[in-house]
MMTF fields as JSON, N, C-alpha, C and O atoms, coordinates in Angstrom:
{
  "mmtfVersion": "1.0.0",
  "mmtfProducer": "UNKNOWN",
  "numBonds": 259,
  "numAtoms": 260,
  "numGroups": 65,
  "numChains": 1,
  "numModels": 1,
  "chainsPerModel": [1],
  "groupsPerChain": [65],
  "chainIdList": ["A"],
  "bondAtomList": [4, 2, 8, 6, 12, 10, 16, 14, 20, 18, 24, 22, 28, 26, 32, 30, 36, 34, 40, 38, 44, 42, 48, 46, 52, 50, 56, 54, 60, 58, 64, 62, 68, 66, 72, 70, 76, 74, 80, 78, 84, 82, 88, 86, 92, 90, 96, 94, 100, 98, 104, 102, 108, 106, 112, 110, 116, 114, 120, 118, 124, 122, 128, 126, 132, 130, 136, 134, 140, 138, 144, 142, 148, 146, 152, 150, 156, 154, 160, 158, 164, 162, 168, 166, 172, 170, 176, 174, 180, 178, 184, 182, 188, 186, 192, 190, 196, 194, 200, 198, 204, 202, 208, 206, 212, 210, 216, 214, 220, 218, 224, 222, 228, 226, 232, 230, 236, 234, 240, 238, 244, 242, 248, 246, 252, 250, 256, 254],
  "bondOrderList": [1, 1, 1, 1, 1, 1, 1, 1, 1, 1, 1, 1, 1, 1, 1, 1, 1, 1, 1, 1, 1, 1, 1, 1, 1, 1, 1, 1, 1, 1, 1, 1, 1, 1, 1, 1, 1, 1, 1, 1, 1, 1, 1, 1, 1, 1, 1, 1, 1, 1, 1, 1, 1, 1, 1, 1, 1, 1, 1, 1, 1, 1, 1, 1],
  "groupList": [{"groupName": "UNK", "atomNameList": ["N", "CA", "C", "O"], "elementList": ["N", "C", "C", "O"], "formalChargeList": [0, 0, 0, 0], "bondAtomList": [1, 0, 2, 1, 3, 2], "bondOrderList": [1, 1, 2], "singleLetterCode": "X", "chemCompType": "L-PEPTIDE LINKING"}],
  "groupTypeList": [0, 0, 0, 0, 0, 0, 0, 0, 0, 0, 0, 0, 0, 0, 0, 0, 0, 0, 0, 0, 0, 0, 0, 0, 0, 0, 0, 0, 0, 0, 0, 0, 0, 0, 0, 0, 0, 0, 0, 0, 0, 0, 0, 0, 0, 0, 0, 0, 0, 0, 0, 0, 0, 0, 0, 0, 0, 0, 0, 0, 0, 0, 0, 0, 0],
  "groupIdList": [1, 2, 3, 4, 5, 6, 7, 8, 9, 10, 11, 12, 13, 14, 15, 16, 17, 18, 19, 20, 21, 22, 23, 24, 25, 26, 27, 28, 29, 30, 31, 32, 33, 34, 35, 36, 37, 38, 39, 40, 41, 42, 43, 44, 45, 46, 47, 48, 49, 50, 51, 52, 53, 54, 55, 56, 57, 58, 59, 60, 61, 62, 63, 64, 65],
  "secStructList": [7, 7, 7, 7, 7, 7, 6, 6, 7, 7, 7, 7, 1, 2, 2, 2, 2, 2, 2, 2, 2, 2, 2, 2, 2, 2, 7, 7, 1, 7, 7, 1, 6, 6, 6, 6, 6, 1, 7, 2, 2, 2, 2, 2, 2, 2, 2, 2, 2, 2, 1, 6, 6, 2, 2, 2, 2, 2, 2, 2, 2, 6, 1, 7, 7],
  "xCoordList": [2.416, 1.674, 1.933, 2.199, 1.822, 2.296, 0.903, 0.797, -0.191, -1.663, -1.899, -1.536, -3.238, -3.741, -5.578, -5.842, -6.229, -7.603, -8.556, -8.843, -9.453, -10.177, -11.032, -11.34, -11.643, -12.513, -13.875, -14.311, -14.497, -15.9, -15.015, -16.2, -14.272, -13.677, -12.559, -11.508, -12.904, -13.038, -12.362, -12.87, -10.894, -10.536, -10.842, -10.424, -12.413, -12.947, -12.214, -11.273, -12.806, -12.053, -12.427, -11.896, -13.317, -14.186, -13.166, -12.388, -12.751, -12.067, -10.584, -9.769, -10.228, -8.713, -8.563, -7.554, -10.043, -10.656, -10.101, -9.444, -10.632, -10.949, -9.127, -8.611, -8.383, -7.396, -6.117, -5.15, -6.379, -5.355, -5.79, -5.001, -6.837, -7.546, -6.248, -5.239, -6.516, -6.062, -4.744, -4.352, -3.8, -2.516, -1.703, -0.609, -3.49, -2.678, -2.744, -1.689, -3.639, -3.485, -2.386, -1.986, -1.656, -0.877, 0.322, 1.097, 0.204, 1.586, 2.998, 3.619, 3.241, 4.571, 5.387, 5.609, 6.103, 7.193, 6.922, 7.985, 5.775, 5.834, 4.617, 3.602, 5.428, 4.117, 2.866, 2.934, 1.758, 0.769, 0.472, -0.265, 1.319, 1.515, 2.475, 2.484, 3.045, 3.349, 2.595, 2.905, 1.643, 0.923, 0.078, 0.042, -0.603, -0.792, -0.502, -1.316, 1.001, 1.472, 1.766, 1.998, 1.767, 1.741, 0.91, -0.297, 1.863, 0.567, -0.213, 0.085, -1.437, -2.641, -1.602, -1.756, -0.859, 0.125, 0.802, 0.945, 1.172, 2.436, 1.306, 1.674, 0.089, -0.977, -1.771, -2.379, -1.842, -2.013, -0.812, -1.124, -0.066, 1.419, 1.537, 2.03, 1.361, 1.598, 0.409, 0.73, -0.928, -1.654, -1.589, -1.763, -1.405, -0.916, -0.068, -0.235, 0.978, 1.914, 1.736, 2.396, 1.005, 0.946, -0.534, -0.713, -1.44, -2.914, -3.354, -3.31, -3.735, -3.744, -4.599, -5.792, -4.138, -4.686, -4.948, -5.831, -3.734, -3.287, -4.783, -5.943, -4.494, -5.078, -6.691, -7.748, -6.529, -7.534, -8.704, -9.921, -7.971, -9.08, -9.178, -10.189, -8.442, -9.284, -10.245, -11.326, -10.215, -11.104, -12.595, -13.536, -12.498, -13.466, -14.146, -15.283, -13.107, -13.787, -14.431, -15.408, -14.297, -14.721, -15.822, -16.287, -16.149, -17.42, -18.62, -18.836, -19.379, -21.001, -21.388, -21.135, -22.011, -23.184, -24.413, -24.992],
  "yCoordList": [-30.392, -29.213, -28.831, -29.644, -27.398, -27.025, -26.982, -26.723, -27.344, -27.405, -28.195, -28.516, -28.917, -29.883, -29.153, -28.027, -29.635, -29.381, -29.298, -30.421, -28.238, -28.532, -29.325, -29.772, -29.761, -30.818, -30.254, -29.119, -31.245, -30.361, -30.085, -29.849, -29.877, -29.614, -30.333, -30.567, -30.609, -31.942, -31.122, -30.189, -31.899, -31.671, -32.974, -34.039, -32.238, -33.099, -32.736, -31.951, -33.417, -33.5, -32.158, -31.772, -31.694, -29.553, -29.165, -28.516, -29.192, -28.173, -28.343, -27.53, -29.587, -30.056, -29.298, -28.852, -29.284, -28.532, -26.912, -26.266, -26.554, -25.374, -24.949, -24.03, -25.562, -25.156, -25.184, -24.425, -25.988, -26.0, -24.63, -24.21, -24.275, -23.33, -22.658, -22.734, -21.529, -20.601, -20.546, -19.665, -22.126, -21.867, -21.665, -21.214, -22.59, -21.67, -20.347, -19.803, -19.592, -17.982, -17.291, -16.28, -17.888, -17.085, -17.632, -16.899, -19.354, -19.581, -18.936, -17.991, -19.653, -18.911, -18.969, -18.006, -20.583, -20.203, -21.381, -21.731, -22.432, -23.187, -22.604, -21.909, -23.337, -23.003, -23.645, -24.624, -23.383, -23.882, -25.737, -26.554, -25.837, -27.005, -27.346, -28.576, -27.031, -28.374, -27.865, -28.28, -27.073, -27.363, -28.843, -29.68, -28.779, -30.043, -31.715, -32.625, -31.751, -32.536, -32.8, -33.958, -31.807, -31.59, -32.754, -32.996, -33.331, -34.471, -33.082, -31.888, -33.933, -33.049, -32.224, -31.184, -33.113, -33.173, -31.792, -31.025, -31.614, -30.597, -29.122, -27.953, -29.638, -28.676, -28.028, -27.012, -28.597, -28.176, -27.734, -26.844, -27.976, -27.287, -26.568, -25.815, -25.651, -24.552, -23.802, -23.167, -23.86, -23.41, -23.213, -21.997, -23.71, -23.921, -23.019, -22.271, -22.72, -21.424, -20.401, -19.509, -19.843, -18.982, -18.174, -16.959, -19.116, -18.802, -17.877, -18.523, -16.668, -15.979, -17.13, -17.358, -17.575, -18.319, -19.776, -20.594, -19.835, -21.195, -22.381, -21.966, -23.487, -24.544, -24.767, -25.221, -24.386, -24.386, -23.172, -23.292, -21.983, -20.592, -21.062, -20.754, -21.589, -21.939, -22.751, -22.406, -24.05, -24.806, -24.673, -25.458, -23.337, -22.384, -21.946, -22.201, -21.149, -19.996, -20.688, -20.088, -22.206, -22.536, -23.769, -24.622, -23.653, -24.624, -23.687, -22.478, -24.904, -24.38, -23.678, -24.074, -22.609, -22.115, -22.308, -21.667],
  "zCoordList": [-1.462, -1.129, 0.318, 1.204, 0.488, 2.167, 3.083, 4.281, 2.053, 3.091, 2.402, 1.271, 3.855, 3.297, 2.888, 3.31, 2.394, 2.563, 3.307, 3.72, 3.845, 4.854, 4.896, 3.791, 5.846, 6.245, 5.441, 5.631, 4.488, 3.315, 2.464, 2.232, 1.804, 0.35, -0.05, 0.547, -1.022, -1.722, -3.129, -3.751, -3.412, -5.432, -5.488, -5.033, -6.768, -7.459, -9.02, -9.142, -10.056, -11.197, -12.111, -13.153, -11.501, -12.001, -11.094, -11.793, -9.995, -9.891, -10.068, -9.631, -10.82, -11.552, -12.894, -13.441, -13.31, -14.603, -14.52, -15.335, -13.233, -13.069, -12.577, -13.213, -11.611, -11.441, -12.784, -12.85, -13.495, -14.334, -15.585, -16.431, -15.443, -16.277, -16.015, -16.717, -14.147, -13.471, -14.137, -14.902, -13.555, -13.81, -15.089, -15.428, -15.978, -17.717, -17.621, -17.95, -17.274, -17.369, -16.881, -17.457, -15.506, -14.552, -15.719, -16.333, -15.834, -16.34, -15.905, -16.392, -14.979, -14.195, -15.231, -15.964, -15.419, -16.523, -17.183, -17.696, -17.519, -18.047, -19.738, -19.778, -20.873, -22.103, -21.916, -21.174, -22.366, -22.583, -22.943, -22.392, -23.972, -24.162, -23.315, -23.265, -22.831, -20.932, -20.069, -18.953, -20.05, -18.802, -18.699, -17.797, -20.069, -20.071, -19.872, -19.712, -19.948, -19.599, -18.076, -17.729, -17.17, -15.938, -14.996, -15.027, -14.23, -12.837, -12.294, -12.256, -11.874, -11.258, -9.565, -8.923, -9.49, -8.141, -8.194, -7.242, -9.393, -9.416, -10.22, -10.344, -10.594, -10.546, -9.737, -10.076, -8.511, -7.284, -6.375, -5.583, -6.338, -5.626, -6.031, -5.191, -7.665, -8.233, -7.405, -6.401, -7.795, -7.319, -6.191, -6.118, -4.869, -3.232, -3.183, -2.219, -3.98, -3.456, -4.161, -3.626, -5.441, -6.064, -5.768, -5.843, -5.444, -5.355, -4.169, -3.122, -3.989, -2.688, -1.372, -1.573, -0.507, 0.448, -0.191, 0.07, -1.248, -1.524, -1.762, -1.776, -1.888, -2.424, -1.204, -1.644, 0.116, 0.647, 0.274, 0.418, -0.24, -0.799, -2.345, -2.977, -2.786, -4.178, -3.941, -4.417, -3.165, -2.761, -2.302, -2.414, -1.712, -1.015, -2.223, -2.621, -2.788, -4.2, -4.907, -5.355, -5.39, -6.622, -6.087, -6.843, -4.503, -4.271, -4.697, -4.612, -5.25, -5.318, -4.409, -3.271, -4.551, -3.626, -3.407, -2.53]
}
């Protein structure tokens, strides 16, 4: 990944939930059935470069309020 996380946000396993959701929808070029097969690793690097303000603004977007 080209960022790291800010200090307070935390990938917990809801928002592993929640990011692999995203990247089934965008699905760059992988099917549905391999997203699943995907490391959480290479599920967040997708997300990190595709996600507007990358893996630290998803991090943001999807904490509790």
């Amino acid at each position: 990944m080209s960022t790291q996380p800010e200090a307070g946000l935390v990938v917990t396993e809801q928002v592993l939930c929640e990011a692999r959701g995203w990247v089934g929808d965008c699905a760059w070029r992988e099917e549905p059935e391999e997203l699943d097969e995907l490391p959480d690793a290479a599920i967040l690097a997708g997300l990190d470069r595709h996600y507007a303000g990358g893996l630290p603004q998803f991090l943001r977007d999807t904490q509790p309020r």
